[in-house]
N, C-alpha and C positions, 0 to 999 in steps of 0.2 A: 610605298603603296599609294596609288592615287587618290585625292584626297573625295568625300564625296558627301560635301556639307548637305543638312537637309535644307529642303525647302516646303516648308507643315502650312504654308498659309492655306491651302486649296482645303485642307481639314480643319482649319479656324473659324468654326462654326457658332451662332448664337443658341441659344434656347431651341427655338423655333427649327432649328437647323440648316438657317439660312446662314451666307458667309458671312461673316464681320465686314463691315465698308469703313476705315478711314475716313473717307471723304463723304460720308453722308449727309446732304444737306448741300452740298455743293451742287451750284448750279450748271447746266449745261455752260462750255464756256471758259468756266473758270480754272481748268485746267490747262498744261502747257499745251496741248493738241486739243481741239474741237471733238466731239464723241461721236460725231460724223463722216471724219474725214478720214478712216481708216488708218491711223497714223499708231502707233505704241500704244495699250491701254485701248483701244477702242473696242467696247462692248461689242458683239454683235447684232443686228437691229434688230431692234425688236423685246430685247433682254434688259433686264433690269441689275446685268453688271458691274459690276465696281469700274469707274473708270479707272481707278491709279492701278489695276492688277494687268495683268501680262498673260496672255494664252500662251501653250507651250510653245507654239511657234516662234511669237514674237519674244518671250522671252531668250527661245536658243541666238535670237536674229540681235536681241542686242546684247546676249553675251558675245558676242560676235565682235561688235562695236564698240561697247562702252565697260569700262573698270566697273564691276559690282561692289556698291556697298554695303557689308556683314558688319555685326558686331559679335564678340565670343565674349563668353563669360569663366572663370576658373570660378567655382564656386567652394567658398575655403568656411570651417569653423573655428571661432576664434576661441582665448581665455579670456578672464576676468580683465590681463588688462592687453586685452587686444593683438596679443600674439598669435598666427595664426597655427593652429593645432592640429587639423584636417584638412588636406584636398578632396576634394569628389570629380573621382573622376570617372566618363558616364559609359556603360557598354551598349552601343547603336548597332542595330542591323542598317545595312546601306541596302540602297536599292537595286545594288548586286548580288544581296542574300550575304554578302560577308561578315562577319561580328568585327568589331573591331573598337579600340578603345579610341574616346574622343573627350570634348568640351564644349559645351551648351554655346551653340554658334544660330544665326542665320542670319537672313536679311531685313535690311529695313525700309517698311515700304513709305512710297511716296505720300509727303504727309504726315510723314511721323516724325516724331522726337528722338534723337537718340535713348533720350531716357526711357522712353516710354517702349519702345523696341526692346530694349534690353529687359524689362519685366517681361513683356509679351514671352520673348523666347525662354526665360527663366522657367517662368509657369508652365509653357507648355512640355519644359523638357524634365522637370521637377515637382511638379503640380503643384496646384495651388493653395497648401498649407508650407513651402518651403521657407515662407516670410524673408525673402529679399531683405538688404536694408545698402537703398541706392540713394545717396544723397542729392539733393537738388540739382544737380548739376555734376555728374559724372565726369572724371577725368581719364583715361586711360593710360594704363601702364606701358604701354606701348601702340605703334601701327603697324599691322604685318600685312606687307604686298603677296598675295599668293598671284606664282603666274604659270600658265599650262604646259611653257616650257622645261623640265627640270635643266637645275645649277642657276638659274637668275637669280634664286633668295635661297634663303633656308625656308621656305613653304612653296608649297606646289600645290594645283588646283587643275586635273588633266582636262578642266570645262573650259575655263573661263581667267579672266585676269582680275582678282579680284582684293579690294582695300579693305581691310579689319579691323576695327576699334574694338582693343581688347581692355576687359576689366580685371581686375579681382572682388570678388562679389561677397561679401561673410552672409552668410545664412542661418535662420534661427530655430526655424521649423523641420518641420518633420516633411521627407524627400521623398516623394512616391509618385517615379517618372513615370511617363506617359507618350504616346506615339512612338513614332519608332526609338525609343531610348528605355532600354532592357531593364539597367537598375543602375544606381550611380554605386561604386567602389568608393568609401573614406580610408584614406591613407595617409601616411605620417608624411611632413614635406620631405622628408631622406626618401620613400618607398617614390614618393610622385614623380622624385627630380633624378632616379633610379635608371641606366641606361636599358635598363630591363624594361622598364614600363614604355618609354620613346621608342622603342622597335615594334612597342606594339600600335602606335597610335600613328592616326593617319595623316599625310597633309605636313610634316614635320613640324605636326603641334605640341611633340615633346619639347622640342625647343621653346615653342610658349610655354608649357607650363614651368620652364628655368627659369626664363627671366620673369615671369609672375612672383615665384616666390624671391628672386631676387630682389625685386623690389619692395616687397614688405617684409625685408628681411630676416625671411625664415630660412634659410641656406646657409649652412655652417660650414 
């Protein structure tokens, strides 16, 4: 099934219901490309724009070109002493109307921190009582090359060629997803790591969530 990660930022809204900007406060300039010269990122004139954002154009133009980088999250429950006892994993309608089962993914934009990405996408796919708990400095359990080709990896992506920094994330709060992510499923790691569940999930993210719990060794 081709895989068909979101991309929520155009819905990253403040209060106000203006977008969030990354770079606010930066000045003309200071960015890799001038906010004039038409180049990736350039507002249209006259707009008060994010420079580090991508209109759909320019965005299809450097998935074209450039490796995208994603982070995904398995977001697991752990016990008392840190075993992990739950997977969550999330049911997304795609923007083909499909249901299909997945894992708190997207991109990180220009300007950002991994770590700081990685909440971003948590909260918006989890809402914001799911209380994360991501340590200073994130390490990932693995990196998954998705490419638009199928048979180059075990993940496919029919967009785009795209690099993942993936975590396992424990969560404390209480889960009540939000945008396109229906509801998350908790499951025991035998049901998540389950050849049943991997036929359902897109992108050959079953295979993530193996070696997820492979490595915080909840796989018997």
């Amino acid at each position: 099934m081709p895989v068909r990660t979101p991309d929520p930022d155009p819905n990253d809204r403040d209060d106000e219901g203006a977008r969030r900007d990354p770079l606010s406060g930066m000045r003309a300039g200071q960015g890799p490309r001038d906010l004039n010269d038409g180049g990736f990122g350039s507002p249209d004139r006259g707009s008060a724009a994010n420079p580090g954002w991508l209109s759909e154009v320019e965005l299809a133009e450097a998935r074209r070109r450039l490796p995208m980088l994603y982070v995904e999250a398995i977001p697991v429950r752990t016990d008392g002493m840190g075993a992990v006892t739950d997977v969550g994993i999330l049911l997304r309608a795609t923007p083909m109307g499909e249901i299909t089962r997945t894992i708190v993914s997207g991109r990180v934009r220009y300007g950002e921190s991994i770590r700081d990405a990685l909440f971003r996408h948590l909260e918006n796919d989890l809402g914001p009582m799911a209380f994360p708990l991501l340590p200073p400095q994130p390490n990932p359990f693995t990196v998954a090359e998705y490419f638009p080709l199928p048979g180059m990896s075990a993940f496919h992506d029919d967009r785009q060629h795209a690099v993942s920094l993936a975590f396992v994330v424990p969560v404390t709060g209480t889960c009540e997803p939000r945008q396109d992510a229906l509801e998350v499923t908790w499951m025991s790691p035998q049901e998540a790591a389950s050849d049943t569940l991997s036929a359902e999930m897109e992108g050959g993210r079953g295979t993530l969530v193996r070696l997820a719990l492979a490595s915080v060794g909840a796989l018997r």
